[in-house]
C-alpha positions as CSV (number, residue, x, y, z in Angstrom):
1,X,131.7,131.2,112.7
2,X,133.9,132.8,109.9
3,X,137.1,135.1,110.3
4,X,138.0,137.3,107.5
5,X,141.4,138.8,106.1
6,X,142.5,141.4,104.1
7,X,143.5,139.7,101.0
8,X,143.4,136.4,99.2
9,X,147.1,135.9,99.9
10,X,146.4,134.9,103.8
11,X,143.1,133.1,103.0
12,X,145.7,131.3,100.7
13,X,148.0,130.8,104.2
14,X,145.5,129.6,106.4
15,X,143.8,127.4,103.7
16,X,148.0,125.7,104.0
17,X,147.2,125.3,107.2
18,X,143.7,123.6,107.2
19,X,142.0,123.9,103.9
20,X,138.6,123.3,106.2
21,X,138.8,126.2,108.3
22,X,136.2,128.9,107.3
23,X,138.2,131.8,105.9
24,X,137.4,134.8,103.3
25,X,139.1,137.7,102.0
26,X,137.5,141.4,102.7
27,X,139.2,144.4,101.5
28,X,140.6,146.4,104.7
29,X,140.0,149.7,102.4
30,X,137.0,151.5,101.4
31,X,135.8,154.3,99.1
32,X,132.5,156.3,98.3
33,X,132.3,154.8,94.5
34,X,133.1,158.1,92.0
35,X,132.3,158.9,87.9
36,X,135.8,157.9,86.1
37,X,138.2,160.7,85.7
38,X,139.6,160.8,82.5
39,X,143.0,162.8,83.2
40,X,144.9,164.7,80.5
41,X,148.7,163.2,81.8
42,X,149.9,165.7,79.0
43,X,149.7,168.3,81.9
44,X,151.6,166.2,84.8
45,X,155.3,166.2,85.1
46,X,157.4,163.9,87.2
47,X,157.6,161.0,89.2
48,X,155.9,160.5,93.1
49,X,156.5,158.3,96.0
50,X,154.2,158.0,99.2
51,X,155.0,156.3,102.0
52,X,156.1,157.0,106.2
53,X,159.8,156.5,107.1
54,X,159.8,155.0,110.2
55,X,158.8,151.9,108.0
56,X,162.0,150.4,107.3
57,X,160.7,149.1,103.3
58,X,160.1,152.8,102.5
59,X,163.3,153.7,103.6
60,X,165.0,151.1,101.7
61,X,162.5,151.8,98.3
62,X,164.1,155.6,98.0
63,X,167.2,154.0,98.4
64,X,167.0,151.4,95.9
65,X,165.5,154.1,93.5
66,X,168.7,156.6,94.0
67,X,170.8,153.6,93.9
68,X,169.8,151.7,91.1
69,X,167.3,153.3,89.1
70,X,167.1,156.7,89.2
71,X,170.4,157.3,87.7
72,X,169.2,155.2,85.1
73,X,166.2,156.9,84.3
74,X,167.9,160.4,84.7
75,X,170.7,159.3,82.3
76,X,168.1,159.0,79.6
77,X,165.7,161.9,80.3
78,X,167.0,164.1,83.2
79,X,164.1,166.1,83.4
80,X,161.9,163.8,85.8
81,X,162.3,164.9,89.2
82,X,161.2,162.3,91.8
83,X,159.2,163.4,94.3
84,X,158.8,162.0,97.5
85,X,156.3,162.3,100.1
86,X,156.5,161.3,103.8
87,X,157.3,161.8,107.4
88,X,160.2,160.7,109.7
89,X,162.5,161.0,107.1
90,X,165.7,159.8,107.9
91,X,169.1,161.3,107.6
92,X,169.9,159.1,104.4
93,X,167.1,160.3,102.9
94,X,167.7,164.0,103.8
95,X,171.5,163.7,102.1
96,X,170.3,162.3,98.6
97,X,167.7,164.6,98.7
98,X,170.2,167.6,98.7
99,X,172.1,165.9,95.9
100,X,169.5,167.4,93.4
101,X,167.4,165.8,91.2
102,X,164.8,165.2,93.7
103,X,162.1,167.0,95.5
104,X,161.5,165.8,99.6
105,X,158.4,167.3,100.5
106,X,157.8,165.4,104.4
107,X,154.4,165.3,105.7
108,X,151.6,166.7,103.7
109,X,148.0,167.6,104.3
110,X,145.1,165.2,102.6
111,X,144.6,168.3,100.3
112,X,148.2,168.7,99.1
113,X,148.4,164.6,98.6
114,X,145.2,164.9,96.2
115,X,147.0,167.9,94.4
116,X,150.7,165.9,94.5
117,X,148.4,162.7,92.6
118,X,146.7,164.8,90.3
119,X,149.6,166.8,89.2
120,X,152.3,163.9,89.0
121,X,152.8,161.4,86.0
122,X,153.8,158.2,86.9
123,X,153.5,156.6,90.8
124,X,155.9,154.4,92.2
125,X,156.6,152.0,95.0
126,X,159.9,150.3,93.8
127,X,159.2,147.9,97.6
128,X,161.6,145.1,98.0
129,X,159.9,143.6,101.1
130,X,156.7,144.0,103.5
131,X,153.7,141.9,103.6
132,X,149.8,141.9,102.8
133,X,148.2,144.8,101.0
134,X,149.8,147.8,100.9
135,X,147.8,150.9,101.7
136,X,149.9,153.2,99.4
137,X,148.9,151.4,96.3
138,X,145.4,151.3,97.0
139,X,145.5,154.8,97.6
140,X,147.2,156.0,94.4
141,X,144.6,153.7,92.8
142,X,142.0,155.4,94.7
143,X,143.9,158.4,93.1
144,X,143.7,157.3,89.3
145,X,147.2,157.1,89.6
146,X,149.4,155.3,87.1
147,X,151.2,153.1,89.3
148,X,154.2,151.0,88.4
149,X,155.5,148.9,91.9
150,X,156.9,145.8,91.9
151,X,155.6,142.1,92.4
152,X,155.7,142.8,97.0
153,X,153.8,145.8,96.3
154,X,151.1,144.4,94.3
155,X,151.1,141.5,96.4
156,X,147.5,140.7,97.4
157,X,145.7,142.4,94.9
158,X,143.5,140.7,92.4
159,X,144.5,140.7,88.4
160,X,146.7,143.6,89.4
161,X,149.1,143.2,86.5
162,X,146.0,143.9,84.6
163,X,146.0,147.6,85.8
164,X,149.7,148.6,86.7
165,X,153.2,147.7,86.1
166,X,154.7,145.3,88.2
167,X,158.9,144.8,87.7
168,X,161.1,143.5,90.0
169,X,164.4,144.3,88.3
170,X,165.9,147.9,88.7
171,X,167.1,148.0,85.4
172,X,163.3,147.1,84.1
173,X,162.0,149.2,86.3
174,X,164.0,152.0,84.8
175,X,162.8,151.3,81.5
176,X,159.2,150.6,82.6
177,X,159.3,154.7,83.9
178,X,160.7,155.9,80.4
179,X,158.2,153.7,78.6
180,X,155.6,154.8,80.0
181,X,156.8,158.5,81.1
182,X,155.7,159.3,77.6
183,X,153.0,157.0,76.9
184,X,149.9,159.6,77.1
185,X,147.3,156.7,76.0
186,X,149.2,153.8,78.4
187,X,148.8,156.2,81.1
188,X,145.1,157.3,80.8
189,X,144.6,153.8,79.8
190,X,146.2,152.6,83.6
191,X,144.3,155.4,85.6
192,X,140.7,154.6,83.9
193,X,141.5,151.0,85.2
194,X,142.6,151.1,88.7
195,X,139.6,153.7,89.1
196,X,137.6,151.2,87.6
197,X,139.0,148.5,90.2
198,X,138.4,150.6,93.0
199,X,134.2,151.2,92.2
200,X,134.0,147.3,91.9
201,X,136.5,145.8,94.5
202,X,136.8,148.9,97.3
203,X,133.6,150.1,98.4
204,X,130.9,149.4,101.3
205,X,128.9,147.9,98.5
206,X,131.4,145.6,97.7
207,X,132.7,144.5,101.2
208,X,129.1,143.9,101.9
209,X,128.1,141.8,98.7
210,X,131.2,139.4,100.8
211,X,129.9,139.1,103.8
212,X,126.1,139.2,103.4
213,X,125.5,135.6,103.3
214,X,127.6,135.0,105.9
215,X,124.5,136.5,108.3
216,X,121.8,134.8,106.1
């Protein structure tokens, strides 16, 4: 009667297609709804990026960050360390690791992930390419992580440029990190939001205020 995708953007496909077909976006992620955290970024340090590299766009976001905008960033304050989280990392990754200046911790438990988002200033997913929602960013939201990504990573997300940075250019990208690096009230600002986003948009509640009049 009804089929249902994970974001507006392949409603917005389908509807390309055959505008009558009977289509509606769900969110594919979910999350017991929480009080708002109200972090004290004065106390984080440093810059964090999540993601499994057997996936060929996380592989090829670290090396568009060591490439292009780290050494931007590090020319200007050399003191952020980028950290970066993830399993199956490859050989590449491994080598600019060991050229200092960043931290490669490989897998992690759930408990040292929580820690690694509480603890960490600024989340990034500099991603060049992929498609649909991307589970990283929903769960540094989920996180009341201050997220900066780029417009592939915040593809599918609703008003999204209302509650993180989105750049496509490494150069702006570079800037957007030192901006905001020491932006205390920009930063509490952008985790009270996306926490915000994730008690309306990601929870049972929500996925079934969607659906339920689809069984009336």
């Amino acid at each position: 009667d009804i089929s249902y995708y994970p974001s507006y953007k392949e409603v917005e496909e389908i509807h390309k297609v055959d505008d009558t077909l009977k289509v509606k976006a769900i969110n594919a992620y979910m999350f017991d709804e929480k009080d708002i955290v109200y972090r004290d970024f004065s106390k984080t340090k440093d810059i964090l990026f999540v993601g499994g590299f057997s996936h060929d766009p996380n592989v090829d976001a670290v090396r568009w960050m060591h490439e292009s905008i780290m050494p931007r960033v590090k020319s200007r304050n050399p003191d952020i360390n980028f950290v970066i989280v993830g399993s199956n990392a490859t050989d590449e990754l491994v080598k600019i690791c060991n050229e200092g200046g960043y931290t490669l911790k490989g897998f992690v438990s759930d408990e040292e992930l929580i820690e690694l988002y509480k603890n960490t200033r600024i989340v990034v997913a500099p991603l060049r390419f992929g498609a649909g929602i991307k589970g990283k960013i929903i769960e540094a939201m989920a996180n009341g992580a201050a997220i900066i990504t780029t417009d592939c990573g915040a593809e599918g997300i609703i008003d999204a440029p209302y509650f993180m940075k989105i750049v496509d250019d490494a150069s702006d990208f570079a800037g957007q990190i030192l901006k905001l690096y020491d932006d205390m009230d920009a930063l509490k600002e952008l985790s009270i939001e996306t926490q915000k986003v994730i008690n309306r948009k990601f929870t049972e509640e929500a996925a079934w205020n969607i659906i339920k009049e689809d069984f009336e």
